[in-house]
N, C-alpha and C positions, 0 to 999 in steps of 0.2 A: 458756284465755287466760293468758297471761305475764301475773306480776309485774313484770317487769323495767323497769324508767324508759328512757326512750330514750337513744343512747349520749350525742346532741349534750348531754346533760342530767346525764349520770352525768362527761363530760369538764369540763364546766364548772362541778361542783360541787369536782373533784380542782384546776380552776385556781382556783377562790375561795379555799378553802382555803390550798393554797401562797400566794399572793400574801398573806395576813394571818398566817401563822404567822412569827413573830419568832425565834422557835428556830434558824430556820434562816441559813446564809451563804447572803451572793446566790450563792457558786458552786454550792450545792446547790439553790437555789431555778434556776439557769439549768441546770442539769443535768434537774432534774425537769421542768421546763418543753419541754423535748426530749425527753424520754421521753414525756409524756403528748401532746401534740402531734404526734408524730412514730409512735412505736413502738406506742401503745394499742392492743388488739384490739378490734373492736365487739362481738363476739361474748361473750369471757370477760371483757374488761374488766381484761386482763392485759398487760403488755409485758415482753420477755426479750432487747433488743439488748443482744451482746457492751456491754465496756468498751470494747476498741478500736474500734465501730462509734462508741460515744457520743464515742471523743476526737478521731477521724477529722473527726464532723460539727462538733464545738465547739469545738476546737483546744487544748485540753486534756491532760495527761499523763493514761497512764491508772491513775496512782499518782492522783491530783487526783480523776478519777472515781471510783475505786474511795473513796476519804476521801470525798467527798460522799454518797456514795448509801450510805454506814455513817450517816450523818447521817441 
């Protein structure tokens, strides 16, 4: 039997998180919020879209993305 928590369960813990961490810019908070929304695997629980995917979808530089997700 898996350990593993269900995915709906493991994404909504990564978006509680973001949404109360102060640390961050909203543009890095709306960047992450498209990666975990958008790109998450259910399986590994990992996502790898390009920068150009993520400025493509948010309208973004992908100088602006790349500075966010150093964040």
């Amino acid at each position: 039997m898996s350990d593993r928590r269900p995915f709906r369960e493991v994404k909504l813990q990564w978006l509680q998180a973001l949404s109360c961490d102060g640390s961050l810019s909203d543009c890095a908070k709306t960047i992450a919020l498209y990666i975990v929304t958008t790109h998450m695997n259910g399986q590994t629980e990992q996502a790898w879209p390009s920068y150009q995917t993520i400025a493509d979808a948010t309208g973004k530089s992908v100088k602006t993305i790349q500075r966010a997700v150093r964040e």
